[in-house]
C-alpha positions as CSV (number, residue, x, y, z in Angstrom):
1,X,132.7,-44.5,191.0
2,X,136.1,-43.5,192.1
3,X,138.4,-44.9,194.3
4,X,137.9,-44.7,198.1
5,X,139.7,-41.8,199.0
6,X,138.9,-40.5,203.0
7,X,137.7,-37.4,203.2
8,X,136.9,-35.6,207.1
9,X,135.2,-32.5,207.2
10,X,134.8,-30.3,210.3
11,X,132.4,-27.6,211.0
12,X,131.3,-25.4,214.1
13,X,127.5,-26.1,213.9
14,X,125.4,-29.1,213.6
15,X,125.7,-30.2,209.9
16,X,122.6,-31.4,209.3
17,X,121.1,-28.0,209.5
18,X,123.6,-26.9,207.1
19,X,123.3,-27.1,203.4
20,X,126.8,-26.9,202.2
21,X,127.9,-29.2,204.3
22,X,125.1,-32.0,203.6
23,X,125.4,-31.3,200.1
24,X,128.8,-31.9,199.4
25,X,129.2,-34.5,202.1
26,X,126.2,-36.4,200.3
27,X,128.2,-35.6,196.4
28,X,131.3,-36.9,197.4
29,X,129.6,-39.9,198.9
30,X,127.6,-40.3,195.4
31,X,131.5,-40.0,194.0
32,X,133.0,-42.9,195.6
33,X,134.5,-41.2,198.6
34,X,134.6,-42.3,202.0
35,X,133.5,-39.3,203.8
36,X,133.1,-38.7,208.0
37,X,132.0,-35.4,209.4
38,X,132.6,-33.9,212.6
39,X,130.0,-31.1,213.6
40,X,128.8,-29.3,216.6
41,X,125.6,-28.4,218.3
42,X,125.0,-26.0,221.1
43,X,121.5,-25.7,221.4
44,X,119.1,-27.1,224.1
45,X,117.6,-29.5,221.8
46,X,118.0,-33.2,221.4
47,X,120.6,-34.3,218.9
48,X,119.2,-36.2,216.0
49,X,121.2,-39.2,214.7
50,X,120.1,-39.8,210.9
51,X,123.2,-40.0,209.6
52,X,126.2,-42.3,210.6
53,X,128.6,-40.6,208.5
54,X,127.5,-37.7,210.4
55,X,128.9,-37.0,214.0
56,X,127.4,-34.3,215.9
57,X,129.1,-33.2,219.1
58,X,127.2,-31.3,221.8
59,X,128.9,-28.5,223.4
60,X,128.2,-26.1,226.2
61,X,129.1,-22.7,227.6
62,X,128.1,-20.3,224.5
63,X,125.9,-18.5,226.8
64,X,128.4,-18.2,229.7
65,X,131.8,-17.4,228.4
66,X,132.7,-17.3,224.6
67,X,136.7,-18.0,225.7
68,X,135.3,-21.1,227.4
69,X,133.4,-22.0,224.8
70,X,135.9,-22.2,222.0
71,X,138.4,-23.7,224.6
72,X,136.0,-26.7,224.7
73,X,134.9,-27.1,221.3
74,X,138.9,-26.5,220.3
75,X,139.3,-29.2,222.7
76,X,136.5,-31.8,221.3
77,X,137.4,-31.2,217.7
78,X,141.0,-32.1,218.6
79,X,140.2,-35.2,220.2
80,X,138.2,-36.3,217.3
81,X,140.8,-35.3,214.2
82,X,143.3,-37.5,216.2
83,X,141.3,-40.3,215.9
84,X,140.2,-39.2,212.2
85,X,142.3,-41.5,209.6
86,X,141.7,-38.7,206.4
87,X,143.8,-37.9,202.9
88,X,141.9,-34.7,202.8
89,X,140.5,-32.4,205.6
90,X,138.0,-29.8,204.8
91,X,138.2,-26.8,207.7
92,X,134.3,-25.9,206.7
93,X,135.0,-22.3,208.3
94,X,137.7,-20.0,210.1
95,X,136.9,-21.7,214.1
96,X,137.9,-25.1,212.3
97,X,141.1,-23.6,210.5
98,X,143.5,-23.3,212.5
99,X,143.1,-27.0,214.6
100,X,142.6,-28.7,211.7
101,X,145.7,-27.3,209.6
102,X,147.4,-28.6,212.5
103,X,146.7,-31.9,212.8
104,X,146.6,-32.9,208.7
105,X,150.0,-31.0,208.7
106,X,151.1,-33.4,211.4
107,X,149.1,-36.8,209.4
108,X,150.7,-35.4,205.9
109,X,147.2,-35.1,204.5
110,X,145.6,-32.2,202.3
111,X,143.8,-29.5,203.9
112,X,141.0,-27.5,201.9
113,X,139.7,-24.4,203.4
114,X,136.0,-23.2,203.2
115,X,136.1,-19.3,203.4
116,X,132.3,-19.0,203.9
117,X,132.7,-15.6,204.5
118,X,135.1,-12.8,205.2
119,X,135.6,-13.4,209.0
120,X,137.9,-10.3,209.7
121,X,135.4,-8.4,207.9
122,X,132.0,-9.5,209.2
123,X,129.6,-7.1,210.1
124,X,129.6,-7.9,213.7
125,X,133.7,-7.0,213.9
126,X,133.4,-3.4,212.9
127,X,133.0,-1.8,216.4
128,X,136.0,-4.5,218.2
129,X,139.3,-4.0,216.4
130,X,141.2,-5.8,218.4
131,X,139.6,-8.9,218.0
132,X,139.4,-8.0,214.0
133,X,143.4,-7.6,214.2
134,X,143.6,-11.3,216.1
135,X,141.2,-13.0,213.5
136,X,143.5,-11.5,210.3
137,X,146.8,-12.4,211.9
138,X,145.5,-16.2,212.7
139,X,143.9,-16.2,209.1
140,X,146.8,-14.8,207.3
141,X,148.9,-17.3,208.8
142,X,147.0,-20.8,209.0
143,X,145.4,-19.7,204.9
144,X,149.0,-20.0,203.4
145,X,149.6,-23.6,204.9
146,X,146.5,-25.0,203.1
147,X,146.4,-27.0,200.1
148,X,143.2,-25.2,198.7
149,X,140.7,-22.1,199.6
150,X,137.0,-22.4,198.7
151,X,134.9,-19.0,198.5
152,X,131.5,-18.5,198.4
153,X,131.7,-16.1,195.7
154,X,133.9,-14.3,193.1
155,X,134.2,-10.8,194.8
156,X,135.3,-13.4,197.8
157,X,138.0,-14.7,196.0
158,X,139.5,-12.1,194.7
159,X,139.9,-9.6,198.1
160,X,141.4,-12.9,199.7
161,X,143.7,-13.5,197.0
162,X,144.8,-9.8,197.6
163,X,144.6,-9.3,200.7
164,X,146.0,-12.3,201.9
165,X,148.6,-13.3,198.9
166,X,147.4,-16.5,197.6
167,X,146.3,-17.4,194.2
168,X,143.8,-20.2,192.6
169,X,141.1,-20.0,195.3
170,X,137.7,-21.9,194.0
171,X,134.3,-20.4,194.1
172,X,131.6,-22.9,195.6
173,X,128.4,-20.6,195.9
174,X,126.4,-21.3,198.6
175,X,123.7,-23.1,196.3
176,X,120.5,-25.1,196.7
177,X,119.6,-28.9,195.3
178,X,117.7,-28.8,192.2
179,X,114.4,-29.5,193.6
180,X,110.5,-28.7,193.4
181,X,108.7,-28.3,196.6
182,X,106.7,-31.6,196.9
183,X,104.2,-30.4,199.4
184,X,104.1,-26.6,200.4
185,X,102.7,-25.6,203.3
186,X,99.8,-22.8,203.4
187,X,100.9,-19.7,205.3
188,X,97.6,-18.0,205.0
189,X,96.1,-21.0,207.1
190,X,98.8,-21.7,209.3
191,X,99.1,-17.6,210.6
192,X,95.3,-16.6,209.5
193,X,97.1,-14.2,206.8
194,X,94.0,-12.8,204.8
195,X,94.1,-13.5,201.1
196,X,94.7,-10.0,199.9
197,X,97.7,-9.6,201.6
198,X,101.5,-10.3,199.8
199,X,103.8,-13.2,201.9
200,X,106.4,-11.5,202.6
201,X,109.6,-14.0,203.3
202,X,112.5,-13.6,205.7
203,X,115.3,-16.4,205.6
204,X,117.9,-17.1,207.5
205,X,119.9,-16.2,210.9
206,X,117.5,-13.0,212.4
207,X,120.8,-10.9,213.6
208,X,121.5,-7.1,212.6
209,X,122.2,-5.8,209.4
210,X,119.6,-7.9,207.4
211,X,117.0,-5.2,206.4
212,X,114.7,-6.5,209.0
213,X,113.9,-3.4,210.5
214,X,113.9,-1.7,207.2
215,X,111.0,-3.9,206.1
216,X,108.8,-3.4,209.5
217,X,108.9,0.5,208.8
218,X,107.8,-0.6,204.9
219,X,105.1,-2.7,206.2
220,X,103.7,0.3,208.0
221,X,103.1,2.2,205.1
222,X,101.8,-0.9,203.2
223,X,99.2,-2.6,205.2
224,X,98.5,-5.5,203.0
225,X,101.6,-7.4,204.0
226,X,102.4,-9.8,206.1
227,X,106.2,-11.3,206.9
228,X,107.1,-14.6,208.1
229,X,110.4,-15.4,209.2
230,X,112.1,-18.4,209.5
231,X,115.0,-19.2,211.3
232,X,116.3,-17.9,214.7
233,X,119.5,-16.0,215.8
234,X,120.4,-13.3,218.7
235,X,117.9,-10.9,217.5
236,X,114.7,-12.7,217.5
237,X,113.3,-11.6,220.5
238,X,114.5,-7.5,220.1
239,X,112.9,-7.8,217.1
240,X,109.9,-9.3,218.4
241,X,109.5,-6.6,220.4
242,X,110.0,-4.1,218.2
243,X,107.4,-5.0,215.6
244,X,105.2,-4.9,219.0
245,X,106.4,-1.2,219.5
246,X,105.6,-0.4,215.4
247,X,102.1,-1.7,215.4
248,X,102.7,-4.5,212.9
249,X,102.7,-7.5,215.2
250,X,99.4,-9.2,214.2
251,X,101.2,-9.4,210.6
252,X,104.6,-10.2,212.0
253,X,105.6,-14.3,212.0
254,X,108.2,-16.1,213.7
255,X,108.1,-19.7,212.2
256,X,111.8,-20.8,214.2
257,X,114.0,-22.9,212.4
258,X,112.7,-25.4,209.7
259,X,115.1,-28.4,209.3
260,X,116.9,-28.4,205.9
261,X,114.8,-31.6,203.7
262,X,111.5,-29.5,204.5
263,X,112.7,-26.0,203.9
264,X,111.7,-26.1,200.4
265,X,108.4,-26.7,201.3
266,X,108.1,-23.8,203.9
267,X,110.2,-21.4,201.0
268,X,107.9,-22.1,198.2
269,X,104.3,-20.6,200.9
270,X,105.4,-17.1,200.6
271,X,104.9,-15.1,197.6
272,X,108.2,-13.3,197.7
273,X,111.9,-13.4,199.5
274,X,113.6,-10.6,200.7
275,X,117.5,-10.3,200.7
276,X,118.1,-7.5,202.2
277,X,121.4,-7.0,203.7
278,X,122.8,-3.8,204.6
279,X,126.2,-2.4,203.6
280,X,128.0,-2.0,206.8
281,X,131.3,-4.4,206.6
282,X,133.2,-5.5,203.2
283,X,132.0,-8.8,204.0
284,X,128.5,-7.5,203.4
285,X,129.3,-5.9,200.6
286,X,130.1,-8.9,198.7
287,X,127.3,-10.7,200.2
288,X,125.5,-13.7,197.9
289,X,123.5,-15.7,200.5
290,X,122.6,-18.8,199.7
291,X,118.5,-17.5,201.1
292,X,119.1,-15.6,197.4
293,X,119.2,-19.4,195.6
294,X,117.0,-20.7,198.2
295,X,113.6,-18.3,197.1
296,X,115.0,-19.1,193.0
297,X,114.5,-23.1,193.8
298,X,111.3,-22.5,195.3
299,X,110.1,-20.7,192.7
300,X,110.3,-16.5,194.3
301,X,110.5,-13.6,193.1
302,X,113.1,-12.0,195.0
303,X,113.6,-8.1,196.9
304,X,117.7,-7.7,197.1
305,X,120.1,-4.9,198.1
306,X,122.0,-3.1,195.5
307,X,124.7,-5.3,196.1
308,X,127.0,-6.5,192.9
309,X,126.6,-9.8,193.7
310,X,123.4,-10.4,194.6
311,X,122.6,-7.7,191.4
312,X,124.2,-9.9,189.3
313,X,122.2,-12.6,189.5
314,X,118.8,-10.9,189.9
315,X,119.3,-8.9,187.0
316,X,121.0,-11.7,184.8
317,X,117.9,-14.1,185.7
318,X,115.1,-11.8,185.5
319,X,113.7,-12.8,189.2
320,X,113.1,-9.8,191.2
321,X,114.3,-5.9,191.7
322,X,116.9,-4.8,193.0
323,X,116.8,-1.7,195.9
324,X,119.3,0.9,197.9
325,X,118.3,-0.3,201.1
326,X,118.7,2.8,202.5
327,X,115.9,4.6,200.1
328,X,112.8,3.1,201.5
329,X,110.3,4.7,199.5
330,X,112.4,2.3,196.7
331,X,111.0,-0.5,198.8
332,X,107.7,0.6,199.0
333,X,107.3,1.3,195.2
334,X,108.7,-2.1,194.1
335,X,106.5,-4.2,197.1
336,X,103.2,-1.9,195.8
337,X,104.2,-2.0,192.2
338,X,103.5,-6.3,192.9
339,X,100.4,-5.7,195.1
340,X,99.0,-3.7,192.3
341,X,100.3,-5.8,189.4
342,X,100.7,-9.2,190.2
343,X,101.7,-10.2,186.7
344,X,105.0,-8.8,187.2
345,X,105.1,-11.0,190.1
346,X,104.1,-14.1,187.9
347,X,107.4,-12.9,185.4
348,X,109.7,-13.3,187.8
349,X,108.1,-16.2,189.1
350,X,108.2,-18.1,185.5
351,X,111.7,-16.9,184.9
352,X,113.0,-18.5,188.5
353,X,112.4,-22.2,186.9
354,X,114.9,-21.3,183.8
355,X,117.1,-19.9,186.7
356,X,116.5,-23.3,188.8
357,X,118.3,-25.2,186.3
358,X,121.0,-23.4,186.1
359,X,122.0,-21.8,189.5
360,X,121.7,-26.1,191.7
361,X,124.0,-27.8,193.5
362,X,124.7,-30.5,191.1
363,X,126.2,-27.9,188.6
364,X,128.3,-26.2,190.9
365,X,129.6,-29.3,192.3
366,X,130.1,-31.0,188.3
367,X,132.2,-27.5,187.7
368,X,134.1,-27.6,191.1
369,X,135.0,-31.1,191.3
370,X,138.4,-30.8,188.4
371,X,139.6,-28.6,190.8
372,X,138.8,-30.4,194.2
373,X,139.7,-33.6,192.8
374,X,143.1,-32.7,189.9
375,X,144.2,-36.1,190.0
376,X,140.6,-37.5,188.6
């Protein structure tokens, strides 16, 4: 046990549907720390208090006016790091950056930035320059100030140490618990899936550039497949509709948004995870999801893009194939190839529990904490 250093952490999202920030909030309580999170929820729902150490704030306007939006939750978050007595403040992504640089600077406390992503270089950013040029200028300023910057992968860290002129940023990939599934649920029963067809899994935030509609025109040509998806996002409903339009609905699931502890067991039902994700933004291109490590812990072969880093690990660990995304008759032979031969399916399977042990959250923490933590 270490001393009781005070550690706050903010985020724009609830945390408790949010791995990283559970993880690492529950590892650094395990270490001794005193640790308080402030988080943010805009949905409709009821706010769940299971966690003291947890404070999630409800905001409103998302769907009305994104200025007014961020001018309240800009608002909120201030409010709360005033109150917030920290020797450390983690800004958990770019919306927290700049407000909490701020106001550690002004309480001469560390600040630790998470770079989940590239945020000037997001997929979404590609058609509105102007707003790309505003989010580098605030990044490239606030990114210097900070004591430390966190990536999410190394391709991550080495553009921002370039682009941006900083050195000794620490990779944190986006990384599961070790854990089994203790109770899967059956797919087949819940959605009336017939027994010959291959479970197909989506996870994750349904938005564009995820291979979504690459897979409906696969499953067209492949009728013993069925897809479930799980999560929500912008995109939902468009897609919704467009598996309507292809023909494919009847084998076309949306299970919404499974809360984090029971993920596992929802994972673990399918019979293989698809990661997907198109190359249409740098960002993308260095993409290593944490849905990759999410089907390895739950024991599933996984489908990726030809992206390095997401390559990388597929090929090291022996767990899936890897695709161009943009040759679908790739897809179709690698998806077939398992219907038709499901021992290769059973390899990868068998070689994602070697992987399991390996590629968990307590490991990546163990390696991170030197750096987090020098003075330990």
């Amino acid at each position: 046990m270490h001393s009781s250093k005070r550690i706050c952490i903010a985020f724009l999202g609830n945390a408790h549907h949010d791995s990283r920030v559970t993880n690492l909030t529950n590892s650094l309580c395990a270490d001794g720390f005193d640790v308080s999170v402030i988080s943010f929820d805009w949905s409709n729902k009821e706010i769940e208090k299971c966690d003291s150490k947890i404070k999630v704030i409800k905001i409103t306007g998302k769907d009305r006016s994104s200025l007014l939006f961020y001018f309240g939750f800009a608002l909120k978050l201030v409010r709360e790091l005033i109150k917030t007595k920290a020797d450390i403040f983690f800004a958990e992504d770019f919306y927290t950056l700049p407000f909490v640089t701020l106001i550690a600077k002004i309480k001469r406390a560390k600040v630790y930035y998470n770079s989940r992503e590239l945020y000037a270089f997001i997929g979404g950013l590609h058609s509105r320059p102007f707003l790309q040029a505003v989010i580098k200028r605030i990044e490239k300023f606030f990114i210097t100030k900070v004591d430390l910057v966190m990536t999410t992968g190394e391709m991550d860290s080495e553009f921002i140490e370039k682009f941006y002129g900083i050195k000794d940023t620490l990779v944190i990939r986006n990384i599961p618990l070790l854990q089994k599934a203790s109770a899967p649920v059956d797919f087949r029963k819940m959605f009336s899936i017939p027994g010959n067809h291959l479970i197909l899994l989506y996870q994750g935030i349904i938005i564009g550039g995820r291979g979504i509609p690459v897979i409906f025109d696969v499953m067209k040509k492949i009728p013993n497949t069925s897809l479930v998806l799980l999560g929500g996002g912008e995109q939902k409903n468009n897609y919704k509709n467009l598996a309507d339009e292809m023909g494919i609905a009847s084998r076309v699931f949306f299970a919404g948004t499974i809360p984090q502890k029971e993920l596992i067991n929802y994972t673990a039902a399918a019979d293989a995870g698809l990661s997907l994700i198109e190359n249409i933004s740098i960002s993308y291109y260095h993409a290593l999801p944490n849905k990759l490590f999410e089907y390895i812990m739950a024991g599933l072969p996984v489908l990726s893009s030809n992206l390095p880093q997401m390559k990388k690990i597929v090929e090291q660990f022996k767990v899936g194939e890897v695709v161009d995304i943009e040759q679908s008759v790739q897809i179709v032979s690698a998806i077939q190839k398992w219907i038709d031969c499901p021992e290769i399916l059973n390899e990868y399977k068998n070689n994602t529990r070697a992987a399991a042990e390996i590629l968990n959250w307590q490991e990546e923490y163990k390696r991170a904490f030197k750096k987090l933590f020098p003075e330990r």
